[in-house]
C-alpha positions as CSV (number, residue, x, y, z in Angstrom):
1,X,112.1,76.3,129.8
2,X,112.6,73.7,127.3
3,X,115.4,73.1,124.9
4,X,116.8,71.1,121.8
5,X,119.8,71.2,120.2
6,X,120.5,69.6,116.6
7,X,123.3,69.5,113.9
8,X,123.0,70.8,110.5
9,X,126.4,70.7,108.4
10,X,128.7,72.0,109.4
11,X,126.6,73.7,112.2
12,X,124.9,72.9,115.5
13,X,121.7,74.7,116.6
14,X,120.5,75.4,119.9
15,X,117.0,76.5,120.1
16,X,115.3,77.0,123.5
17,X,111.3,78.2,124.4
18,X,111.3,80.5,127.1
19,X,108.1,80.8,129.5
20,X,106.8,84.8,128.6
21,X,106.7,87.0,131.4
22,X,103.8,89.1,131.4
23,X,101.5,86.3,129.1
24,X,101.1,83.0,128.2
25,X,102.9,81.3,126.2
26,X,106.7,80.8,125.1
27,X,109.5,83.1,123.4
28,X,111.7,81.7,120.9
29,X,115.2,82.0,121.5
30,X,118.5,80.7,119.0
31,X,122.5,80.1,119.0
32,X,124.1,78.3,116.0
33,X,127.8,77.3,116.1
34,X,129.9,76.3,113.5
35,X,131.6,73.9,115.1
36,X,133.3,72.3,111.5
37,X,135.1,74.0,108.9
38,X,136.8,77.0,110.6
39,X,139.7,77.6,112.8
40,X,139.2,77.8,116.7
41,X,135.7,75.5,116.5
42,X,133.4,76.0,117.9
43,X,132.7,79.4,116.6
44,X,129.0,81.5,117.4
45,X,127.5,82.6,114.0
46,X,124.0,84.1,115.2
47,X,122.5,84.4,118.5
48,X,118.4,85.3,118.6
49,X,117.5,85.9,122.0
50,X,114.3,87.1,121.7
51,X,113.2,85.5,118.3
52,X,110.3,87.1,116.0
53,X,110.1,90.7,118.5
54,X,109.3,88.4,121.9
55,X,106.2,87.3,120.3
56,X,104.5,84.9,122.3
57,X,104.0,81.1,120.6
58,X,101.4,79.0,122.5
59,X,104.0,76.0,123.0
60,X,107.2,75.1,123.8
61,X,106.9,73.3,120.3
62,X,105.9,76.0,118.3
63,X,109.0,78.5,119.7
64,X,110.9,75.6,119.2
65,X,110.0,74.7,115.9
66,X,110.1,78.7,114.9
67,X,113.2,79.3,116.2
68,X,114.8,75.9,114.3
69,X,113.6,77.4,111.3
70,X,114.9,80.7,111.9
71,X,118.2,79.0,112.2
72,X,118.1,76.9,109.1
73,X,117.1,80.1,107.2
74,X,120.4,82.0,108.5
75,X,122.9,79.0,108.2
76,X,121.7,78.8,104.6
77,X,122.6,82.3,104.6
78,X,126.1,82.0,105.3
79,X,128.5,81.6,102.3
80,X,129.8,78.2,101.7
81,X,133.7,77.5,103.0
82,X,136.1,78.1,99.8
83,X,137.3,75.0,97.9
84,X,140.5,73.8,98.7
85,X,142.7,73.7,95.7
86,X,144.0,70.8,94.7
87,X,147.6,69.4,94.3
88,X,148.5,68.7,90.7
89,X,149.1,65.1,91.2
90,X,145.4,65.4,92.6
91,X,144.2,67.0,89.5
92,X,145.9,64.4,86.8
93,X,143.8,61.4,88.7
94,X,141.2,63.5,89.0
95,X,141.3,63.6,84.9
96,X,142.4,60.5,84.6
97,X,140.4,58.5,86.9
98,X,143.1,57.3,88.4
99,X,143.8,57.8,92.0
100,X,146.5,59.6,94.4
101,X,148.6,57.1,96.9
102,X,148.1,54.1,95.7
103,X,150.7,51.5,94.7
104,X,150.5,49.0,92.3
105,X,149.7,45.6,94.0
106,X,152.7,43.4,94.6
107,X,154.1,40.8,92.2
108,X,152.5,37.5,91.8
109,X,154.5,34.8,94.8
110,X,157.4,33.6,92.3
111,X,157.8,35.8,90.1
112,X,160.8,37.3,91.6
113,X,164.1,36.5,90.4
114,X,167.1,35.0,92.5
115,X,168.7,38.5,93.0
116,X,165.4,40.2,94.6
117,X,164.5,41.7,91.6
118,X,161.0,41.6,89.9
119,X,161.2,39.5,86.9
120,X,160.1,41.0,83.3
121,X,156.7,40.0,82.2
């Protein structure tokens, strides 16, 4: 048996080339997980055990390889996570090209008055 496992977005694949039985060769087999984006990570979005029908690919490389491309195909399947709507204040720097959190930088050293108040400029 042979395995590989890779990351695609917000998914991770785990493709694995089975020795066939009753012939030569090797049978494709896939599980991809979204493990980002959802509640309760990791969560099992397809499972291929027996990739193509059980055909029979002459190397662990070539089930591999088929079955990583089987996976892509399906996560591209899978509708994208809604957007997140944004806060208002969000939205007005968003316009604005402002920014959210940020302060102003602090006063020059000086420029405060003897009371602890900012001075007018």
């Amino acid at each position: 048996m042979n395995f590989a496992e890779r990351d695609e977005g917000d998914f991770r694949i785990y493709t694995g080339a089975i020795e066939a039985g009753r012939s030569d060769g090797y049978r494709a087999a896939v599980v991809v997980y979204r493990v980002r984006g959802v509640d309760g990570a990791p969560v099992e979005t397809y499972r291929d055990d027996n990739v193509c029908g059980g055909y029979s690919w002459p190397t662990p490389d070539a089930a591999l390889s088929f079955a990583l491309r089987k996976a892509v195909a399906v996560i591209r399947a899978v509708p994208p996570r809604p957007a997140v709507e944004l806060p208002e204040e969000a939205r007005a720097a968003l316009a604005s090209g402002g920014s959210v959190g940020r302060r102003r930088p602090p006063p020059p050293h000086g420029s405060h008055s003897r009371e602890g108040h900012v001075a007018s400029i």
